[in-house]
C-alpha positions as CSV (number, residue, x, y, z in Angstrom):
1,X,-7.5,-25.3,10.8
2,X,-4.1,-26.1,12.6
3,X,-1.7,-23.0,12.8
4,X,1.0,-24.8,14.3
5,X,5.0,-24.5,13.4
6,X,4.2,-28.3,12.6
7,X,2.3,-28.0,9.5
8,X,3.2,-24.6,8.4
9,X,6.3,-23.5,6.5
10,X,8.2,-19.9,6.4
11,X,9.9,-18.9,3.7
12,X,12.2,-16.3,3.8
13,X,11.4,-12.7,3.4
14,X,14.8,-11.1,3.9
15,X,16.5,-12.8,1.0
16,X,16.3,-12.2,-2.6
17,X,14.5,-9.3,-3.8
18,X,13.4,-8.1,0.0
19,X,17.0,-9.0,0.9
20,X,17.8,-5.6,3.2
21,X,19.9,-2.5,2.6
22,X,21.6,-2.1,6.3
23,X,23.3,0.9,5.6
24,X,22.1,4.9,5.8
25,X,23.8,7.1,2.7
26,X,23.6,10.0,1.1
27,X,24.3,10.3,-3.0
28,X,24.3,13.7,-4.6
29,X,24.4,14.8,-8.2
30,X,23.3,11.3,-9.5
31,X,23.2,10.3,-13.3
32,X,19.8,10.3,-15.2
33,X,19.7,8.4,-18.8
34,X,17.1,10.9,-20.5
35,X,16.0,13.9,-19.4
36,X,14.1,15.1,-16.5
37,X,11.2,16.9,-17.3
38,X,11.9,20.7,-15.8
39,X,8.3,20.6,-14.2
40,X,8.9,17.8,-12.2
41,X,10.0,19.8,-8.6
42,X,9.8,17.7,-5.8
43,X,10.5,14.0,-3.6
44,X,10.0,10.7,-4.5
45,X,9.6,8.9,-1.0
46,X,9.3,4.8,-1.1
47,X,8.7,3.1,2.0
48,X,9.1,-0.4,2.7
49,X,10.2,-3.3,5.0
50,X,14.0,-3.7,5.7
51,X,14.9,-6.8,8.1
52,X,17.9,-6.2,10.4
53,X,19.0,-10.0,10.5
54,X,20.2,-10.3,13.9
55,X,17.0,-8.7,15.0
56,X,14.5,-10.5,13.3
57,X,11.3,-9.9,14.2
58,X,10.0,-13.2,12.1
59,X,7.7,-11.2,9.8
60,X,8.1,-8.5,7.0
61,X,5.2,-6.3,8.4
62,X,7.0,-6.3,11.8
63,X,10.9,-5.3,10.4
64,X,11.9,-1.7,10.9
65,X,10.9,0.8,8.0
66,X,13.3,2.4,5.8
67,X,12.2,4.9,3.4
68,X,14.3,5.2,0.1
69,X,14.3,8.8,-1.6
70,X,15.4,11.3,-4.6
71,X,15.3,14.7,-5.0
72,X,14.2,15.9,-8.1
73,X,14.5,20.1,-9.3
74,X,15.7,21.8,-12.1
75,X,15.7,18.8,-14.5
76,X,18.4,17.2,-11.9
77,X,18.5,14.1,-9.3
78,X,20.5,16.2,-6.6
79,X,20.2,13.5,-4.0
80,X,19.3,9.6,-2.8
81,X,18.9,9.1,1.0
82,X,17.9,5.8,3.0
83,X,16.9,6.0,6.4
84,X,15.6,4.0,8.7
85,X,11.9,5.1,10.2
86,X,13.3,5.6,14.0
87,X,10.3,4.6,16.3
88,X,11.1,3.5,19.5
89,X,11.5,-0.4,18.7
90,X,14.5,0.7,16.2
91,X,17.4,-1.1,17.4
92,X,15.4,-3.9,18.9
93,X,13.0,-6.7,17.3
94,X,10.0,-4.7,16.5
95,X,6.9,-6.7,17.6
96,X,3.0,-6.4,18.6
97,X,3.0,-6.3,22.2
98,X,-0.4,-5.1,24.7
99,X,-0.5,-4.1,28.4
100,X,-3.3,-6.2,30.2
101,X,-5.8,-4.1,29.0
102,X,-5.6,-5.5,25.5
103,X,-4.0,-1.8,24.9
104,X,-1.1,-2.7,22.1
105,X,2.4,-0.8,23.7
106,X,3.8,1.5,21.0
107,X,7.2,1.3,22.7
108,X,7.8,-2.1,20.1
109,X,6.0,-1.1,17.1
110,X,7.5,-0.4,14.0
111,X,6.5,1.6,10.7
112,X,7.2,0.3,7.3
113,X,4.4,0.3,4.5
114,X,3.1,3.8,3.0
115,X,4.5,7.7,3.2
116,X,2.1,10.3,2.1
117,X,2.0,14.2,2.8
118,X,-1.2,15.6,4.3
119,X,-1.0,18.9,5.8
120,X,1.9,19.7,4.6
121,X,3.5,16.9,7.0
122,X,5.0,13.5,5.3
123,X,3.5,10.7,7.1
124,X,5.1,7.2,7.3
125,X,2.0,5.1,7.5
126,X,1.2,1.2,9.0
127,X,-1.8,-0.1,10.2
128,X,0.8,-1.9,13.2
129,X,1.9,1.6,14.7
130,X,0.8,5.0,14.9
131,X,1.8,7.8,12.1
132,X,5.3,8.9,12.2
133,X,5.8,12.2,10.8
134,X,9.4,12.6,8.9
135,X,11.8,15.7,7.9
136,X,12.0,16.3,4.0
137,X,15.4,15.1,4.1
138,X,14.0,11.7,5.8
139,X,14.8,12.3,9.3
140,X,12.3,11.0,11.8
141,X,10.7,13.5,14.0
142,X,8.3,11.2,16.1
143,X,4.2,9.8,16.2
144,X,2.2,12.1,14.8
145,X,-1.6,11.5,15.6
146,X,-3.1,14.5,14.5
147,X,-2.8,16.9,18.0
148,X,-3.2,13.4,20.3
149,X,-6.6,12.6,19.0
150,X,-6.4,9.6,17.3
151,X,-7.8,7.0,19.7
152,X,-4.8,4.0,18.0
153,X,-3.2,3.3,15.2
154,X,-4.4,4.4,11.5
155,X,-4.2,2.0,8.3
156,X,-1.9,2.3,5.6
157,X,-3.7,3.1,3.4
158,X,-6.2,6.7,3.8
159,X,-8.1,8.4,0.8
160,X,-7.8,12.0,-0.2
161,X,-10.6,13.4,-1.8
162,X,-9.5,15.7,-4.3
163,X,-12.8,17.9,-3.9
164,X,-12.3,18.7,-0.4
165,X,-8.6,18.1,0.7
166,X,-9.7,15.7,3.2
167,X,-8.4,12.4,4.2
168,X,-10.8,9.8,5.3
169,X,-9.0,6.8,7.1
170,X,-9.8,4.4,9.7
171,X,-8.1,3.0,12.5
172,X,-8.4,-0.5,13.8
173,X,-8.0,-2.9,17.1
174,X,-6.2,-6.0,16.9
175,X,-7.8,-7.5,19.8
176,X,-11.3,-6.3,20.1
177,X,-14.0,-6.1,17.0
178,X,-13.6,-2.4,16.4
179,X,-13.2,0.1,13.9
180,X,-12.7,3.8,13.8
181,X,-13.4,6.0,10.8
182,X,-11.7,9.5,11.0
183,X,-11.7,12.4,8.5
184,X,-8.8,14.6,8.7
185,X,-9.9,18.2,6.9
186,X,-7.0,19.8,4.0
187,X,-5.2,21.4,7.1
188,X,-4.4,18.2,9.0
189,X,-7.0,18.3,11.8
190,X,-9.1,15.7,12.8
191,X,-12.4,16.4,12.5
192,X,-14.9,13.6,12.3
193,X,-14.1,10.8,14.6
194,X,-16.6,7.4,14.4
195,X,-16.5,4.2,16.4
196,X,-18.2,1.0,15.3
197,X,-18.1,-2.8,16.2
198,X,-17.6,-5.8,13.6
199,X,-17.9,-9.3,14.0
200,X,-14.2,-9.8,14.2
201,X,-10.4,-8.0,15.0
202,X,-10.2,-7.4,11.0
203,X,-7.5,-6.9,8.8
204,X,-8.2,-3.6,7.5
205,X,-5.6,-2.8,5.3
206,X,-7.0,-0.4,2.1
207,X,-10.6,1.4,1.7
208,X,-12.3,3.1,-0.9
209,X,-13.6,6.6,-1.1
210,X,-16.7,8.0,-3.5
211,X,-18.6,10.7,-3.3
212,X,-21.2,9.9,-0.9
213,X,-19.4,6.7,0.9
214,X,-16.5,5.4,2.4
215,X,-16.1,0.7,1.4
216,X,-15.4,-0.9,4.6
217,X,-13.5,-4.3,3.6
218,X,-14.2,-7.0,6.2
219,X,-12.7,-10.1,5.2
220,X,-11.6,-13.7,6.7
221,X,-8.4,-11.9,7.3
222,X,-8.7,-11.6,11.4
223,X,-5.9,-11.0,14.0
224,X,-6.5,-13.8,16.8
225,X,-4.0,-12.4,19.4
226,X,-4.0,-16.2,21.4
227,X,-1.7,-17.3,18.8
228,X,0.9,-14.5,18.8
229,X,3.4,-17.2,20.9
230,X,3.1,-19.1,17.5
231,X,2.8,-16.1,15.0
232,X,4.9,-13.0,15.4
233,X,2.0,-11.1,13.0
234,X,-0.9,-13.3,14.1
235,X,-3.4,-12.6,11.1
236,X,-5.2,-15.7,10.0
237,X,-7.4,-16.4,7.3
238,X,-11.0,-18.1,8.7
239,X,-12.9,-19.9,6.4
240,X,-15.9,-19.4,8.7
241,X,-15.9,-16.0,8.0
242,X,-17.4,-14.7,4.7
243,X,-16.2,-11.6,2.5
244,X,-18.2,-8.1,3.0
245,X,-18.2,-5.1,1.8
246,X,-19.5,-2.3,3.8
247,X,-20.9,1.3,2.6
248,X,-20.7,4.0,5.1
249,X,-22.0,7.4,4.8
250,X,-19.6,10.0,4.5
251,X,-19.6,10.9,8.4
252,X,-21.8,8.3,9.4
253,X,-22.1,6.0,12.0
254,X,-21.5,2.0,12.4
255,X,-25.4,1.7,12.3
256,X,-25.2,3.5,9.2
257,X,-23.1,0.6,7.3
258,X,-25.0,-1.5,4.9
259,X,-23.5,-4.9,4.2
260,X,-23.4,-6.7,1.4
261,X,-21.5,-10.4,1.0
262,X,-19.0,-11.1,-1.4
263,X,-17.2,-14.0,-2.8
264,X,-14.6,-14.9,0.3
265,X,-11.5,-12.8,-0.6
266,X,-8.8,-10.4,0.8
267,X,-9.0,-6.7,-0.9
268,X,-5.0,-5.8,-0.4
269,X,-4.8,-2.6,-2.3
270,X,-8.2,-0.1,-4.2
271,X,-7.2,1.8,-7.5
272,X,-10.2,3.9,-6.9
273,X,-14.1,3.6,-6.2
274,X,-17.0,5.6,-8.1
275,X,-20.6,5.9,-8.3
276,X,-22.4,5.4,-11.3
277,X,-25.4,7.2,-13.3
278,X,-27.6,4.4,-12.1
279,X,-26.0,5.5,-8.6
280,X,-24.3,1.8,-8.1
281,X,-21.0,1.9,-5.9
282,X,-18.0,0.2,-8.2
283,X,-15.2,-0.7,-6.5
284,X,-12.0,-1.7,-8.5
285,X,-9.2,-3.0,-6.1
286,X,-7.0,-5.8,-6.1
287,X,-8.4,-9.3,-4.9
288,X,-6.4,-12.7,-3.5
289,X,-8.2,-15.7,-3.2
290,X,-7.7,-18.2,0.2
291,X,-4.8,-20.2,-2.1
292,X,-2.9,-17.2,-2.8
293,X,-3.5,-15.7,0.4
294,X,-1.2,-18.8,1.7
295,X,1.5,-18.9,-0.8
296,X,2.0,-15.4,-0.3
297,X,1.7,-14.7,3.6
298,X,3.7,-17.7,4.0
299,X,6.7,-15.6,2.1
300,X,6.3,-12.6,4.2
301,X,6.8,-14.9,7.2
302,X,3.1,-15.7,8.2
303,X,1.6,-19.2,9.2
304,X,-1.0,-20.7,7.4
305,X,-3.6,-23.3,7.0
306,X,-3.9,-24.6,3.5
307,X,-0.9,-26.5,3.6
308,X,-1.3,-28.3,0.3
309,X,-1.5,-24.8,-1.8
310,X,1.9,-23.2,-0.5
311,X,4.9,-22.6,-3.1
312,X,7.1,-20.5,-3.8
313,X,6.4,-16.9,-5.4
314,X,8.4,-15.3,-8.0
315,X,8.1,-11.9,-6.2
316,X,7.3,-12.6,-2.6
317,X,3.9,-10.8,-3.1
318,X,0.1,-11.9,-2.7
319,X,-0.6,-12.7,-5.6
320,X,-3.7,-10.5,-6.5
321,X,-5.7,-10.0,-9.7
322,X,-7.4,-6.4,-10.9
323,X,-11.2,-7.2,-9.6
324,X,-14.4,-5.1,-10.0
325,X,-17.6,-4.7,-7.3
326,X,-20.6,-3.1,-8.2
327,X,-22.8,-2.6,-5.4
328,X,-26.5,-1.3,-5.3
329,X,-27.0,0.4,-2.0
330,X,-31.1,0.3,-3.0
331,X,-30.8,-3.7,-2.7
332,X,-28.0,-4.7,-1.5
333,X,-26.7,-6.8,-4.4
334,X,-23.6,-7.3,-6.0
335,X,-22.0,-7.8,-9.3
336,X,-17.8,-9.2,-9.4
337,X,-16.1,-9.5,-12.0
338,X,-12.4,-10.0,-12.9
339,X,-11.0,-7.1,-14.9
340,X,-7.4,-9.1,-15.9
341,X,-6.3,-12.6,-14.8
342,X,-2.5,-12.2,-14.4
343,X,-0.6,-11.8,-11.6
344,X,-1.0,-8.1,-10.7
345,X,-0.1,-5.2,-7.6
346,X,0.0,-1.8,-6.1
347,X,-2.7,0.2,-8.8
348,X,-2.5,3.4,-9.3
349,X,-4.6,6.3,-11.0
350,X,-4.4,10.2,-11.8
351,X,-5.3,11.5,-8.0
352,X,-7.3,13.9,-9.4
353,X,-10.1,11.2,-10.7
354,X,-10.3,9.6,-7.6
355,X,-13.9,9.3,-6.0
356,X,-14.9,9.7,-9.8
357,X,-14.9,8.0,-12.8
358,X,-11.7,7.2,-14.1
359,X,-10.4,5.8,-17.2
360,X,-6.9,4.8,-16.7
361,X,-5.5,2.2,-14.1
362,X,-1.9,1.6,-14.2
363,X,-0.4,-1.2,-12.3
364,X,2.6,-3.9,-11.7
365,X,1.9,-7.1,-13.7
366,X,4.6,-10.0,-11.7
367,X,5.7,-13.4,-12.9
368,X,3.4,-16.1,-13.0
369,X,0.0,-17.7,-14.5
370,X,2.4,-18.3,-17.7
371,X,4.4,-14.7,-17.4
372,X,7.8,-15.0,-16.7
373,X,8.9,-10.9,-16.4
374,X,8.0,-8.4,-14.2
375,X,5.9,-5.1,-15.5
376,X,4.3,-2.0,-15.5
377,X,0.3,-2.4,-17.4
378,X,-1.8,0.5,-18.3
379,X,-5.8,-0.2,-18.7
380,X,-8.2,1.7,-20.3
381,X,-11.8,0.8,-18.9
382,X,-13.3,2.7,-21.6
383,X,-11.8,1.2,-24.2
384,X,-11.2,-2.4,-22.8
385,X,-7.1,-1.8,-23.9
386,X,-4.2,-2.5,-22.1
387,X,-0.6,-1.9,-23.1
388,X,2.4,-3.8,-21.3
389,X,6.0,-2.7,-20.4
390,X,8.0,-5.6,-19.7
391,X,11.2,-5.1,-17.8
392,X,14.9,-6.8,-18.1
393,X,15.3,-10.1,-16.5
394,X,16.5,-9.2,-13.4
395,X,14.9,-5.7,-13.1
396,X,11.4,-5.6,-11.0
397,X,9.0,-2.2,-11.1
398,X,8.0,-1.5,-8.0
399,X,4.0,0.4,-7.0
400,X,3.5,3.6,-10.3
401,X,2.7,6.9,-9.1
402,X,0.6,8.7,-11.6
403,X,2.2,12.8,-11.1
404,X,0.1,14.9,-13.7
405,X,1.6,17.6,-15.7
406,X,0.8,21.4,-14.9
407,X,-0.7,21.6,-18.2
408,X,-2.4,18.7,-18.2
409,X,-5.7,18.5,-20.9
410,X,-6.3,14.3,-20.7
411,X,-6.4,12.2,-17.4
412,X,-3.1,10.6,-18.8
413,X,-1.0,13.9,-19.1
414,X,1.7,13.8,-16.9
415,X,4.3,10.9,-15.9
416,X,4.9,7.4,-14.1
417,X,7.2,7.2,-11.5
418,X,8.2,3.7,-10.0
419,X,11.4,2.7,-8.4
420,X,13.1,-0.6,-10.0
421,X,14.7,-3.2,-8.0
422,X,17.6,-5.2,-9.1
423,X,18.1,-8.7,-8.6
424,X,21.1,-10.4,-7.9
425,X,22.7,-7.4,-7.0
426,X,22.0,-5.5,-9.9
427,X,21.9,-2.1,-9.4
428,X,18.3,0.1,-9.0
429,X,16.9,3.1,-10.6
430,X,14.2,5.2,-10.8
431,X,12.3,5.2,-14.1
432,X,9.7,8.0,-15.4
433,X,7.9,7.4,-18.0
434,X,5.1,9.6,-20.0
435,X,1.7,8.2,-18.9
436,X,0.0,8.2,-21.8
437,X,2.8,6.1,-23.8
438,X,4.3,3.5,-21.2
439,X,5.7,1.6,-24.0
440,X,7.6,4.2,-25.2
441,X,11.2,5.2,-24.4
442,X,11.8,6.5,-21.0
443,X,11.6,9.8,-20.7
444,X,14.3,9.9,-17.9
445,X,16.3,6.8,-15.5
446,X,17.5,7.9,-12.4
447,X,20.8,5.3,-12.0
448,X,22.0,4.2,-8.5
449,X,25.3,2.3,-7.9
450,X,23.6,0.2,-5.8
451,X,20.5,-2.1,-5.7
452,X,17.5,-1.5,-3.7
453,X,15.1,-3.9,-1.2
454,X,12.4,-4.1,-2.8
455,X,9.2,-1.9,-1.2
456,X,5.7,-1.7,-0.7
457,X,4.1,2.1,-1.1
458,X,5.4,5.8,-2.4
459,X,4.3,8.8,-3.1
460,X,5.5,11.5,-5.3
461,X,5.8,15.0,-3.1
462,X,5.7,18.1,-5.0
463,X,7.6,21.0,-3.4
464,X,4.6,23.0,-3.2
465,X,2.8,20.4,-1.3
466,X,5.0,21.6,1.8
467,X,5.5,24.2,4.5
468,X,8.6,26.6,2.9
């Protein structure tokens, strides 16, 4: 394979839907379409990528964070803030830089991807940079690595078990073959802390969570730090390398792991992980294939190798379809199938299933395979339905986040929350819709004046969820 700026295109990730909000404001008393519903008390937080031009770093997982937010209380939107997530890099180009050692320097990271709460502290989360804890009014108060013991930086992307409180994550090296699996109990301290090797500096960018493993997704996404004078964000997809999926016992060890091979893929983002009656590990996540890999990490400003597949993309995402694993951990075979072939993102469930069997899976369906609107799709696994929200030309739904009701009976009580992007400076809002009807009308729009970059993860944040 040839990674050179010969035979490998850019396109641009800082235009068009991604094109960047430069300014920090504050809205208060904004109009809703609809109504609010009264229980709804809390903080929508969206994180997301938001390239300063004349500080390009020359890759969307390297620009400066900004998180995007609305206060919700009282059947009101009292406020919208931006803000930048201030890590030390913020005013500079953000890039991965590493002392002899192989150590990466903090100093020029930047945090742009997820924002979760956990012990009552709202994380901004990227596998590039260490945690960065912000204020509920989105001011950054600095790293956060859970009282200095996490050994580097933690993906985006942890799992909450709702039995326990915990979060299970895992960290990663960009340079060397290892992994670390933490598990960070309901109060916020670390408390299990495992190191194992792999074959190669993975990727690690999602993982799954059941009730008696964490999925460890090893893929032929590698970081190969010799080509960062070529590649800002040097992850490359090897062909050499085949897909695995990896169970690890809840606070086990690397030699724990049992491996089983996969068709070659990238597993971007899990809607949840279960284990069966028959006591078979199912995974469903998202899946991108090698061709899809390129067209897409070209977009966000990667280099690649398949020259011949690259083209443009509607939505200047990987272009990812829903995907299902069932894994035996007696044998260690595997069943895949795909669950839906279009063009889908960013899944999302009721929390409270999670590490069990849900039914419902509700996710962004994007232009292409013969779809030419953006939307928001609702399965039901037990049923085999799906329903379909399509969206205005010009209007793009970004990742749902399932919030249940207080009353809630069925796993689809409560509300979808997802913040729309306008295109061609049309203006954003915020859309919440009842979960169990997303066809129906929308139960409330939260309008902005002003259109929004489009992001990558939020999270709903209940008021009771934080210290008072």
């Amino acid at each position: 394979m040839s990674y050179s700026p010969a035979t490998s295109r850019k396109t641009s990730y800082a235009t068009g839907i991604m094109e960047p909000m430069l300014d920090e404001i504050t809205l208060t008393n904004l109009p809703v379409a609809g109504a609010i519903p009264p229980e709804l008390a809390g903080r929508y937080f969206r994180n997301g990528s938001n390239a300063v031009p004349e500080m390009d770093s020359g890759h969307a997982f390297l620009a400066p964070g900004m998180i995007h937010g609305i206060r919700i209380r009282d059947g009101k939107a009292e406020w919208y803030r931006n803000r930048y997530v201030r890590t030390p890099a913020f005013g500079t180009k953000g890039k991965l830089a590493f002392d002899e050692a192989g150590r990466q320097l903090q100093e020029f990271a930047t945090n742009n991807t997820d924002v979760k709460v956990h012990g009552q502290r709202i994380l901004s989360l990227s596998e590039q940079c260490v945690p960065y804890e912000m204020s509920s009014e989105l001011d950054t108060l600095g790293p956060w690595t859970f009282g200095g013991k996490l050994r580097g930086n933690m993906i985006a992307h942890p799992k909450h078990d709702p039995a326990t409180g915990a979060l299970h994550a895992f960290g990663y090296d960009m340079g060397r073959p290892i992994v670390d699996y933490y598990v960070i109990d309901a109060e916020g301290t670390l408390v299990t802390d495992r190191r194992f090797e792999v074959d190669a500096p993975m990727f690690l960018h999602d993982m799954a969570l059941t009730e008696h493993y964490v999925v460890v997704y090893d893929t032929p996404a590698t970081y190969d730090l010799n080509l960062l004078p070529l590649n800002p964000c040097p992850i490359v997809w090897n062909d050499a390398r085949p897909s695995r999926l990896g169970l690890l016992p809840r606070h086990g060890t690397g030699t724990d792991i049992r491996w089983t091979t996969t068709t070659a893929c990238w597993i971007p983002h899990t809607a949840n992980a279960y284990e069966d009656a028959e006591g078979n590990v199912v995974v469903d996540a998202t899946r991108v294939d090698a061709s899809d890999w390129d067209r897409g990490w070209a977009g966000l400003g990667g280099l690649v190798a398949h020259q011949h597949s690259i083209g443009p993309t509607t939505e200047l995402v990987l272009e990812a379809s829903l995907y299902r694993w069932t894994m035996n951990p007696a044998t260690g075979t595997v069943s895949e199938e795909y669950l839906d072939d279009r063009v889908v993102e960013f899944p999302a469930i009721n929390h409270a299933f999670g590490t069990g069997q849900h039914r419902y899976t509700y996710i962004v369906g994007y232009a292409g395979r013969g779809r030419t609107e953006t939307s928001l799709i609702k399965y039901d696994r037990n049923t085999g339905r799906n329903w379909t929200r399509d969206f205005p030309h010009g209007q793009v739904p970004g990742e749902p986040e399932f919030v249940p009701a207080p009353d809630a009976r069925n796993e689809d009580d409560g509300w979808i929350i997802s913040m729309v992007t306008g295109k061609d400076g049309q203006p954003s809002e915020l859309i919440i819709l009842d979960a169990s009807d997303i066809t129906g009308p929308a139960t409330a729009r939260v309008v902005l004046p002003h259109r929004l970059p489009y992001g990558f993860h939020g999270s709903w944040i209940p008021d009771t969820a934080l210290r008072t």
